[in-house]
C-alpha positions in Angstrom: 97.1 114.2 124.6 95.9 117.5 123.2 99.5 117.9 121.6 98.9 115.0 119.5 97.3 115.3 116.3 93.6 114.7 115.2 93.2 110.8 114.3 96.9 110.0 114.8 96.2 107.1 116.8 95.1 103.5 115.7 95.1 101.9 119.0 94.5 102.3 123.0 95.1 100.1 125.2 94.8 101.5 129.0 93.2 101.3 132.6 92.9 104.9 134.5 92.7 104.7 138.2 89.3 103.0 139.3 88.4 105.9 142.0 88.5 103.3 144.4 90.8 104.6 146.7 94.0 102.7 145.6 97.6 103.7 147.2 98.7 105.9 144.1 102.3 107.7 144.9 101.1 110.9 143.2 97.2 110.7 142.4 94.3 110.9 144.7 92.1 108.2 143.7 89.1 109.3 146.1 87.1 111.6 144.2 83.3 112.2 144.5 81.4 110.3 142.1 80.4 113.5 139.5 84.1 114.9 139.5 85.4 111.4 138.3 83.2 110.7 135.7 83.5 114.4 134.6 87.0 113.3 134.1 86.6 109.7 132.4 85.1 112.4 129.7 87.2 114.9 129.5 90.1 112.1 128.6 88.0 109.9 126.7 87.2 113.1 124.3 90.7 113.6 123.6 91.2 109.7 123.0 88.5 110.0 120.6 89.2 113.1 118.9 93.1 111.5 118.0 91.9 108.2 116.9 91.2 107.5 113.7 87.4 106.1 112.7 88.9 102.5 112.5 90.6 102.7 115.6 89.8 100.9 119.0 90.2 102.0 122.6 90.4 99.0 124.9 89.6 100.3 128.4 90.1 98.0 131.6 87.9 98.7 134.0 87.5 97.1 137.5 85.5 97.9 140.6 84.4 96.7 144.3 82.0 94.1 145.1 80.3 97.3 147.1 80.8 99.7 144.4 79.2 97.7 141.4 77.7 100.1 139.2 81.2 102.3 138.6 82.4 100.2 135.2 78.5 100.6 133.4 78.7 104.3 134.7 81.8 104.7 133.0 80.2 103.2 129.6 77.3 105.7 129.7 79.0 108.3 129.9 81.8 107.7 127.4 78.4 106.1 124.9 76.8 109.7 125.8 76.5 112.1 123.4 79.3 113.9 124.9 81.6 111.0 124.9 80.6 110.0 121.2 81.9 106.4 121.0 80.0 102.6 121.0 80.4 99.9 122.7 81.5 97.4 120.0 82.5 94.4 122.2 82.2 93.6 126.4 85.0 91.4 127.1 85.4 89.3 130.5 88.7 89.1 131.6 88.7 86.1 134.4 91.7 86.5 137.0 90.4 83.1 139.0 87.9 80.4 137.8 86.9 77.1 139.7 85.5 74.2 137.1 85.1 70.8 137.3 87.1 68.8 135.1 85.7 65.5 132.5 86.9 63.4 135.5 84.6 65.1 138.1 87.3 67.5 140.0 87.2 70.6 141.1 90.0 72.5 139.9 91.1 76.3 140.7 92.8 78.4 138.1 94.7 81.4 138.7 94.8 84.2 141.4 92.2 86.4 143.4 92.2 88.8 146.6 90.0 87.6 149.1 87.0 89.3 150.6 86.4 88.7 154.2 82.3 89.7 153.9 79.0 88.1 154.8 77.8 90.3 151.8 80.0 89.4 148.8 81.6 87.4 146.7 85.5 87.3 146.3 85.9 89.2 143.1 87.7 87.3 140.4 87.0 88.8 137.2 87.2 93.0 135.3 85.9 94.1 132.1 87.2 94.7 129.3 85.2 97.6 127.0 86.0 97.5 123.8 85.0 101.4 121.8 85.3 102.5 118.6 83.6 105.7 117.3 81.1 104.0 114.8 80.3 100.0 116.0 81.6 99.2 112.8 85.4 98.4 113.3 86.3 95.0 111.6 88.4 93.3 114.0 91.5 90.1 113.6 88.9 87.6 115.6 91.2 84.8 114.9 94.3 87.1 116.0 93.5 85.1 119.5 91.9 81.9 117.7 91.6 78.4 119.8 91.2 75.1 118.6 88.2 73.6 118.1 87.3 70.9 120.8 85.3 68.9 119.1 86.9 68.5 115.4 84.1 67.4 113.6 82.9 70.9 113.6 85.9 71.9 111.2 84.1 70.0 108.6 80.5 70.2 109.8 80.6 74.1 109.7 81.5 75.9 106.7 82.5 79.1 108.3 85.6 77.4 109.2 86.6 76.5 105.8 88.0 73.5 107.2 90.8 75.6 109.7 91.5 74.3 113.3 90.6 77.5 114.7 87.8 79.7 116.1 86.9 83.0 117.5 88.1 82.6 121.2 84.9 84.7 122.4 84.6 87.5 124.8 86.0 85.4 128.5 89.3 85.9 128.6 91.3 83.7 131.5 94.1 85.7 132.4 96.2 85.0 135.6 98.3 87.0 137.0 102.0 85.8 137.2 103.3 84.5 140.3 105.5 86.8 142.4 107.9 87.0 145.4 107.7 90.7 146.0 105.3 93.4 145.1 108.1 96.2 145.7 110.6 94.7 143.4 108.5 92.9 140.7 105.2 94.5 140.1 105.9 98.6 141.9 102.7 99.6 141.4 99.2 99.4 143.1 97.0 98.3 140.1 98.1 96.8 136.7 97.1 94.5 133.9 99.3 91.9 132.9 101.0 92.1 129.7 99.3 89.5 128.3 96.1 91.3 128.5 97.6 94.4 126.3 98.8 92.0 123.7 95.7 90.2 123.3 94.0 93.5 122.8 96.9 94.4 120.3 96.2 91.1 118.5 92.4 91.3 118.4 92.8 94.8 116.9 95.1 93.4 114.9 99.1 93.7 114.6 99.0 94.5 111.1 96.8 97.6 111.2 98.7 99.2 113.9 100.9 102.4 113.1 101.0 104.0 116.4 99.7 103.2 119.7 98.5 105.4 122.9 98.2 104.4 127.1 97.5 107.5 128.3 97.9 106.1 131.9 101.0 104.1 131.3 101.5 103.2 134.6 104.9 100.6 134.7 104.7 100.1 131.5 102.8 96.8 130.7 101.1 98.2 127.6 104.7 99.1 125.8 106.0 95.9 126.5 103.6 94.0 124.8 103.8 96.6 122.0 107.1 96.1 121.7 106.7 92.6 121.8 104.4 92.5 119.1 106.3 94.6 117.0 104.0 97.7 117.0 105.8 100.6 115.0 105.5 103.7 117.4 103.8 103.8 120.9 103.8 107.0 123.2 102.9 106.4 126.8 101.8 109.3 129.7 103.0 109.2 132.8 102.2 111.5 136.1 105.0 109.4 138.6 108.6 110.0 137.7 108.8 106.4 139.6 106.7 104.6 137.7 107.7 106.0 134.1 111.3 105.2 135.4 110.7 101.3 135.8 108.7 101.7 132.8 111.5 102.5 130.7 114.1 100.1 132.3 111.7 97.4 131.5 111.5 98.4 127.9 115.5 98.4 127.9 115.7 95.1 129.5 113.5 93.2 126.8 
């Protein structure tokens, strides 16, 4: 990143390594808890100083139901002064919900790992952080508009100025795909599913968006939903030949 240009950048979209021990081919993701937020800010600085001031950084962030604090950690120090940016929005993405529908069911949703504890609960949901270097970012809330439930509100409410469609909120219900085989469809320990990035790339919104950035890029999820939404220019980092590799040959494929 320090090749690239001050405020080049509209838009990041990425997820570093959680320093939770994770099966990484070339990165040790055990640090001690100091070094690893040392380095949240030494590449969050760099993400800040190439993005310009209406710019967002979406950063996924997970953790373990014993490790809790690790995500808010990560916000104070990138909302230090050091790290220099705000906390515009907290999103919720959901992996696994159980509700109950009108009919009195109980219904379960999507996908989760289960946690064999007498401490915890199985851990269904990440965060989403939203930054941007003054608050102030204006953002495409209806970019990932739903329709109203009830439709009396389109005419009761004059904010809608009488459009089928609101601001889908900060709980985003995400499930992962389906999948036979980890090795051939999804080669690497820890992603986010496309559809998160492109949600992210919407919300920003599509329009506003010369040039994205994933600094971890991982197998690539973030390009293909760039490319998919017709972003103009992405650039994507890389540390595991492997990984960059299926990257690529997934961007070729589409």
């Amino acid at each position: 990143m320090s090749r690239l240009t001050n405020e080049s950048v509209n838009l990041v979209v990425t997820s570093p390594p959680y320093n939770l021990g994770i099966g990484y081919r070339q990165y040790a993701d055990r640090q001690d808890r100091h070094s690893y937020l040392n380095w949240c800010t030494k590449w969050a600085t760099q993400v800040r100083r190439i993005l310009q001031l209406n710019g967002s950084l979406f950063l996924n962030i997970g953790s373990a139901p014993s490790n809790p604090m690790l995500p808010h950690q990560i916000v104070m120090e990138l909302t230090s002064a050091s790290g220099g940016f705000v906390l515009q929005n907290t999103i919720h993405w959901i992996k696994s919900i159980t509700i109950e529908d009108r009919k009195g069911d109980l219904k379960s949703y999507g996908h989760f790992k289960p946690i064999n504890s007498k401490r915890f609960l199985n851990d269904c949901h990440e965060y989403i952080f939203h930054f941007t270097k003054s608050g102030r970012v204006e953002i495409d809330r209806l970019g990932l508009g739903v329709p109203y439930q009830d439709k009396s509100n389109i005419a009761r409410w004059s904010h809608t100025r009488g459009s089928d469609l609101r601001c889908r909120g900060n709980t985003w219900f995400i499930p992962y795909e389906t999948i036979q085989s980890r090795e051939k469809e999804r080669p690497h320990p820890a992603t986010f599913p496309v559809q998160l990035a492109e949600w992210c790339i919407k919300l920003h919104g599509v329009s506003r968006i010369e040039t994205m950035l994933d600094p971890f890029l991982g197998i690539g999820n973030s390009a293909v939903a760039a490319l998919r939404c017709g972003v103009k220019k992405f650039i994507g980092f890389e540390i595991d030949e492997a990984y960059l590799a299926e990257a690529k040959r997934r961007l070729h494929a589409l």
